[in-house]
C-alpha positions in Angstrom: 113.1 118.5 101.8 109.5 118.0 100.6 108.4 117.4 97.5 104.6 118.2 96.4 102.2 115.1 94.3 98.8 115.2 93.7 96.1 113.3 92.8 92.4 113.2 92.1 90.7 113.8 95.5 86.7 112.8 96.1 85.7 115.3 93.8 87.3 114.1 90.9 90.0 116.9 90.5 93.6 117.5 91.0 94.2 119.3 94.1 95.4 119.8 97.7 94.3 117.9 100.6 93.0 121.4 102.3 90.1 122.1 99.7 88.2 119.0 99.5 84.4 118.9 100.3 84.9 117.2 103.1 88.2 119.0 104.5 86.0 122.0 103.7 83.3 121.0 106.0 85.3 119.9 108.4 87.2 123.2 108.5 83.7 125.0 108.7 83.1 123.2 111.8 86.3 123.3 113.5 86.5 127.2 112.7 82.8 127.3 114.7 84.4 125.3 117.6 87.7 128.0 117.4 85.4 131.0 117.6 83.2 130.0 120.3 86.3 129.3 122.1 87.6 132.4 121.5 84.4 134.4 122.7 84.9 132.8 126.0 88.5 133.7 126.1 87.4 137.2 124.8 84.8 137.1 128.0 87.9 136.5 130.0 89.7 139.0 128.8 92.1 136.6 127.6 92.3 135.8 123.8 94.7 134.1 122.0 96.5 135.8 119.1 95.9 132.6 117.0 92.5 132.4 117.3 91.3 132.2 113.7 94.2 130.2 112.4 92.0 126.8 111.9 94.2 125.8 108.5 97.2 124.1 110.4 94.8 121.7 111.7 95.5 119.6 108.4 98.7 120.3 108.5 101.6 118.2 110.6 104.8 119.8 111.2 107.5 117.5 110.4 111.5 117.9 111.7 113.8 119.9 109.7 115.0 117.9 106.9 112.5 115.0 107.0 112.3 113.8 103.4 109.0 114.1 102.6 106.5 114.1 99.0 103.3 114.3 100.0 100.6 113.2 97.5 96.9 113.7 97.9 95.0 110.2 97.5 91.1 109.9 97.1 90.1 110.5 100.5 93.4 110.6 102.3 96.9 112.1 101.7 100.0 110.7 102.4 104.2 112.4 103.8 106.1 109.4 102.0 109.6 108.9 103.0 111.5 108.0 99.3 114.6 107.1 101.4 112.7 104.6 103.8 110.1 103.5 101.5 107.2 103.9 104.1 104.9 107.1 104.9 106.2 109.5 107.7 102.4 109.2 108.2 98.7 109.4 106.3 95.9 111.4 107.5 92.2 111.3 106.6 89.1 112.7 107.4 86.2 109.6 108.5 83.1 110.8 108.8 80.3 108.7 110.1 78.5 108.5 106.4 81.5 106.9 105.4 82.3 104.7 107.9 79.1 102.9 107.6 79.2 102.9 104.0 79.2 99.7 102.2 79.4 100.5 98.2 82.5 98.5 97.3 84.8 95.9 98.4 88.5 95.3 98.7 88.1 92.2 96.9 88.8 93.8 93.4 91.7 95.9 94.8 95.7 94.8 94.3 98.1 95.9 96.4 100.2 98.2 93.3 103.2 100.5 93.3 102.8 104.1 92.5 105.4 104.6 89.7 104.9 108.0 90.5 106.2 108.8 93.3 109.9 108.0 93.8 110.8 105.2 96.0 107.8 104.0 96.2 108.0 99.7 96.8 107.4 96.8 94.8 105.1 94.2 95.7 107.7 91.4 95.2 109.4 93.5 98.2 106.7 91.9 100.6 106.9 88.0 98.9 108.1 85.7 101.8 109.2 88.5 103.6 107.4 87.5 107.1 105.5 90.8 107.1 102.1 91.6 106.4 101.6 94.6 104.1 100.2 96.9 106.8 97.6 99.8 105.6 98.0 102.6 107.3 94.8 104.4 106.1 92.9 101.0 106.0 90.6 99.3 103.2 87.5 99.4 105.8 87.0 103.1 105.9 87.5 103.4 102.0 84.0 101.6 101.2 82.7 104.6 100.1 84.7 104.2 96.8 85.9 102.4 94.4 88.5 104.9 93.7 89.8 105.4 97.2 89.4 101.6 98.1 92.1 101.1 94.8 94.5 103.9 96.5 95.0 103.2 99.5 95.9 99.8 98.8 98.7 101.7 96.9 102.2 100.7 98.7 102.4 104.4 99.7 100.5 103.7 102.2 101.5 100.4 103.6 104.3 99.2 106.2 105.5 96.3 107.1 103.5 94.8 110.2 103.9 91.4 112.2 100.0 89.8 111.3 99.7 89.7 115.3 100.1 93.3 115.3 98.4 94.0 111.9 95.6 91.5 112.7 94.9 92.0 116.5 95.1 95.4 118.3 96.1 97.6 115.4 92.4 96.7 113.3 90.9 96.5 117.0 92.0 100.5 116.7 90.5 100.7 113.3 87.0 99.1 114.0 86.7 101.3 116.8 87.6 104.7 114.8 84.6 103.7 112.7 82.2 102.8 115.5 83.5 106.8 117.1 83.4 108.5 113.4 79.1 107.2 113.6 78.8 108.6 116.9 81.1 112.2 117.1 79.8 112.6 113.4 83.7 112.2 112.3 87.0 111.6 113.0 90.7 113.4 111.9 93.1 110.6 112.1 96.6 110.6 111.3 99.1 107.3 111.9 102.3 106.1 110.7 105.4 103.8 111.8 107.5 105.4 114.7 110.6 106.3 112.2 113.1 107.8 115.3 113.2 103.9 116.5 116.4 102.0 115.4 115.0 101.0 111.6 118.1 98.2 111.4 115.7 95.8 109.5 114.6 95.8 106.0 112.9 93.9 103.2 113.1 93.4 99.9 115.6 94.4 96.7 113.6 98.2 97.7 114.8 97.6 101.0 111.6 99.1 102.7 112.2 99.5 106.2 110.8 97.8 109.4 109.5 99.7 112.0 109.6 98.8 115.7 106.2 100.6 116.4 103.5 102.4 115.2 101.4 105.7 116.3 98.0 106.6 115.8 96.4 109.9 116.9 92.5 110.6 116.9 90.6 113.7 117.1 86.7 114.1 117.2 86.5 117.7 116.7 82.8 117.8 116.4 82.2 116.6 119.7 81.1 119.0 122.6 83.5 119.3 124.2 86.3 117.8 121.1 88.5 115.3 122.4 91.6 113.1 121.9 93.5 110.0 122.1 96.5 108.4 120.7 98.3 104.7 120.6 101.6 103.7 120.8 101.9 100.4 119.2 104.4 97.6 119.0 105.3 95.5 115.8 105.8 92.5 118.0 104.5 92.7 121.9 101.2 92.8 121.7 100.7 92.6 125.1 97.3 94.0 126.5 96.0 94.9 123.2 94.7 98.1 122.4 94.2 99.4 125.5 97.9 98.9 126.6 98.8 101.1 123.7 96.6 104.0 124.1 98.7 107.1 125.2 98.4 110.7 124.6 98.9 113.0 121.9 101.3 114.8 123.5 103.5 111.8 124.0 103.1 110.6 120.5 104.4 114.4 119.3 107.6 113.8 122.1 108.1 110.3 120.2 107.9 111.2 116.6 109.3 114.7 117.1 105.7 115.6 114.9 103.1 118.5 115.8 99.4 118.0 114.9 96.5 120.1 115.5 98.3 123.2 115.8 95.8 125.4 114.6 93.2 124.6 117.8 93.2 127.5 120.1 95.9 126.6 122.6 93.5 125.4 126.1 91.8 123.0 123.3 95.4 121.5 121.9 96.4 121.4 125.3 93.2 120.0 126.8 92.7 117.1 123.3 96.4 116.2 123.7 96.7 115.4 127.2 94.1 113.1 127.1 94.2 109.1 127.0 91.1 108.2 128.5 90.4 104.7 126.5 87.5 103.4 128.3 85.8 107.3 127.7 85.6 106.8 124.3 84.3 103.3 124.5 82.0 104.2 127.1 80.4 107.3 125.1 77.2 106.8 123.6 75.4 108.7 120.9 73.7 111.9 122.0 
């Protein structure tokens, strides 16, 4: 049940997610990570059969029948859910470049509905509604620009968050991703609300839904060796901030019923996605 959309990317032309620049460099270097990995397994006379298969890790597998269209922003790409008005989740590439990058603000950009892509909201949807209009891929990490600092404030990618959610540990998350994308070189990040909660609330004549939580999931693949972490967010107990929420990968895949990162050889997935270590990746410094 998915539907394909795409848009201009950061080269300028229409087309997937997979063969940007950036995707393509990233790719390069993941693909180096997944035949060194190999070799060793090789050594050990035990090499895995997927081995070379480095394409699924842009790719998340969804559950059967998850209504999905998945459009391909500047510098991010987005699984929207028509029926629930929110993304089943955004993912991007940050690189460090980028995340210190300072070329354009959000001050010029307006929140806007993408008329082209069905069930997308309305802006009047989040007027008095008690709900701040959440980015999931946020405005910080688009200062590279001006185009991809306009789309993602595009309500494809925004959810309703509580402002003590949206405003405390959830840009706590954020600020640190970009402090970790200057030091591992960059980040794969992929986040979204927690859609197999109860969804009983909604707002708006669209009647976007509500989520209970959030889940974020964060993969420096350049680092040596590449590691993981994930968070588990509430949309109103905010309780022990971001550290309280950080989890594993694993248990954000048991939660959402999603799988990310397939295409790693299978002792890295395993190895990335059981890690929660929060105080690691603050600790790390800069080689």
């Amino acid at each position: 049940m998915s539907r394909k959309y795409k848009k201009s990317r950061r080269s300028g032309k229409c087309r997937g997610a997979l063969f940007s620049k950036s995707a393509a460099a990233l790719m390069l270097l993941v693909a180096i990570i997944a035949v060194l990995a190999c070799k060793s397994l090789r050594e050990n006379g035990n090499e895995s059969p997927d081995c070379n298969d480095t394409a699924g890790l842009w790719n998340v597998d969804t559950p059967s029948g998850l209504p999905q269209t998945m459009v391909d922003y500047e510098g991010f790409t987005v699984s929207f859910n028509p029926e629930l008005h929110v993304p089943n989740y955004v993912i991007w590439e940050l690189t460090g470049e980028e995340s210190a990058a300072d070329e354009v603000s959000r001050s010029g950009a307006r929140f806007t509905c993408d008329s082209n892509v069905e069930g997308c909201a309305n802006t009047y949807d989040y007027r008095n509604s008690g709900f701040d209009r959440g980015h999931m891929c946020p405005a910080a990490d688009m200062k590279w620009s001006q185009k991809a600092m306009d789309d993602c404030h595009m309500l494809t990618n925004i959810v309703p968050q509580t402002h003590q959610l949206n405003g405390g540990p959830w840009q706590t998350v954020e600020k640190n991703c970009r402090k970790w994308a200057q030091r591992d070189s960059a980040l794969i990040i992929i986040c979204g609300p927690v859609l197999t909660d109860r969804l009983d609330q909604r707002i708006g004549d669209t009647g976007v839904i509500v989520p209970e939580r959030f889940f974020k999931v964060v993969l420096a693949p350049y680092a040596n060796p590449p590691r993981g972490i994930a968070f588990i967010m509430s949309n109103y107990d905010t309780t022990g901030g971001a550290q309280a929420a950080a989890t594993t990968i694993d248990n954000v895949e048991e939660i959402t019923g999603f799988d990310f990162f397939s295409s790693l050889p299978d002792d890295i997935e395993a190895e990335v996605e059981s890690q929660a270590n929060y105080q690691l990746w603050q600790r790390l410094k800069t080689r």
